[in-house]
N, C-alpha and C positions, 0 to 999 in steps of 0.2 A: 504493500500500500504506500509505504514511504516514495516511489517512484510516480505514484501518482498525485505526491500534496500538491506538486506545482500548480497541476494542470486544475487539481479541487479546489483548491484557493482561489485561483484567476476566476472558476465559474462559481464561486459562491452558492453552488445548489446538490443537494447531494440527495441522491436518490435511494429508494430500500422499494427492492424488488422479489416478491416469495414466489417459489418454485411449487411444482405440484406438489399434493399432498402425500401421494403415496411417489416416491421417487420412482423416476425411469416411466411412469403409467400416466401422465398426465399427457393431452393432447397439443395442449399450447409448450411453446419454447421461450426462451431470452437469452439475451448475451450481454455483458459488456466487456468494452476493451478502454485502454488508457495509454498513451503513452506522453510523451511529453509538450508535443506540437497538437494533441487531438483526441478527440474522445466519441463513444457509440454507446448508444443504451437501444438496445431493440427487443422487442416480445412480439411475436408472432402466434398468431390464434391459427388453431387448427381447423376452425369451421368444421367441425367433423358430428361433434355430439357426442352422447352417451350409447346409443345403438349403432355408434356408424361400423362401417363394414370388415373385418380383421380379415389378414391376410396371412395366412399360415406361411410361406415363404419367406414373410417379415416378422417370424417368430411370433405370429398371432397380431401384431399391433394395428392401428387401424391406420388407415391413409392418412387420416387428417396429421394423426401424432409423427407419421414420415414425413408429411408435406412441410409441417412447421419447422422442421431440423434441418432439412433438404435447404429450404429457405433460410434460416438463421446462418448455417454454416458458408453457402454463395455470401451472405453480407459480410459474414465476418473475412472469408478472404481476401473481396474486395476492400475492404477496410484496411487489413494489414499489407496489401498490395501496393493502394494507391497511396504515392509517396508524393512528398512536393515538388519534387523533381519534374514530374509529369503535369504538375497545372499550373506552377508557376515559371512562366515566361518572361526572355527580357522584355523590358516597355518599347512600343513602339511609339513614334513621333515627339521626343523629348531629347533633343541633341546633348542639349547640356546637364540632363538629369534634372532639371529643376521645375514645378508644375507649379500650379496656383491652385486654390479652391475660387469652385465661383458661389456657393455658401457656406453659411456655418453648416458645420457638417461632424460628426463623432468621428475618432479616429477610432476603429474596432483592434479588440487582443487577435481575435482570430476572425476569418472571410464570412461570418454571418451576420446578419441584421439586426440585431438583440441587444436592450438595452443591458444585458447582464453580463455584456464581453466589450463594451465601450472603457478606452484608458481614456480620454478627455474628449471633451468637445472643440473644437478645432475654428478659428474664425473666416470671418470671408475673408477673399484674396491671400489666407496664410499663403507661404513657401514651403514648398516641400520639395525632397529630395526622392523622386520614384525608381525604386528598385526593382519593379519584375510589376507584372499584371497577373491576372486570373481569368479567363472565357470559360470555364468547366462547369463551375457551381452553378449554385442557386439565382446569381445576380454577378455582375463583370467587376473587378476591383482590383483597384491597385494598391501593391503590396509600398508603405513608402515609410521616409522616417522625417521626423520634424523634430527641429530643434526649438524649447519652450524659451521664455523672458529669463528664466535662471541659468541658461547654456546647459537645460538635462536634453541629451536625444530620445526619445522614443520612436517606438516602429509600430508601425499597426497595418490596418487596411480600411483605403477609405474607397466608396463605392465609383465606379469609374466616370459616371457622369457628373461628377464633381471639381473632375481635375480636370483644366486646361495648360496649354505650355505660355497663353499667356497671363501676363499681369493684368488681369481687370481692375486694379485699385489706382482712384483717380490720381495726379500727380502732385506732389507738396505745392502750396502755392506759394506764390512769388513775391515776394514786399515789392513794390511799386512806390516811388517818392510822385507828387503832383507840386 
């Protein structure tokens, strides 16, 4: 569990999931996984029932209690498969690495929408330094790091129709003598 504080701290939510009653005989499944960059909580219903159909080649069990496992163990591969190698990309259209927000906008810990994975709120026109994008998930986001008023860096993800390569924040204005 110790390898997973990081990742339960950052999400402040902690879950308790009970397994069937009689072990191995229950029709639904769950899984979770942790690692450091990412996390999965999934249960999977058997749909199957109390009378559904057992199939003696599957030691008596019935479809639905195959279909849930079948199902749980495809996610979890793909879970421990998909690395970030494969969805985080370099940024395209930013020569000098540096983007703008065109509003306030959160900067997120990890590529989802929730206000329960936000490190700060971020203002219009900030700078930011864009390191890789994302097209894979649930929503397009650039992976980027800002520096705050105290010279702390943080890195987050902010969603990608936020960032522009230019400066939208108007120019200082100018003392003028008459």
């Amino acid at each position: 569990m110790a390898m997973y504080k990081n990742l339960l701290s950052e999400i402040s939510t902690y879950f308790s999931i009970s397994g069937e009653m009689i072990p191995q005989n229950g029709e639904d499944s769950y899984l979770y996984s942790f690692n450091e960059n990412k996390g999965l909580v999934g249960v999977f219903d058997g749909c199957g029932g109390i009378g559904s159909r057992r199939y003696e080649i599957l030691n008596g069990k019935t479809g639905a209690y195959i279909a849930s496992r079948i199902v749980g163990e495809c996610v979890a591969e793909w879970f421990e498969e998909y690395s970030e190698e494969e969805y985080l990309k370099p940024p395209a259209g930013f020569t000098d690495g540096t983007g703008y927000l065109t509003n306030e906008v959160f900067l997120y810990k990890y590529p989802y929408l929730t206000a329960l994975l936000t490190v700060q709120k971020l203002d219009k026109n900030a700078a930011v330094t864009v390191l890789g994008e994302i097209d894979t998930l649930d929503y397009r986001y650039y992976y980027v790091s800002y520096t705050d008023e105290n010279g702390a860096v943080k890195t987050g993800y902010v969603p990608k129709g936020y960032v522009t390569n230019f400066n939208g924040a108007p120019p200082d204005a100018e003392a003028v003598e008459y």
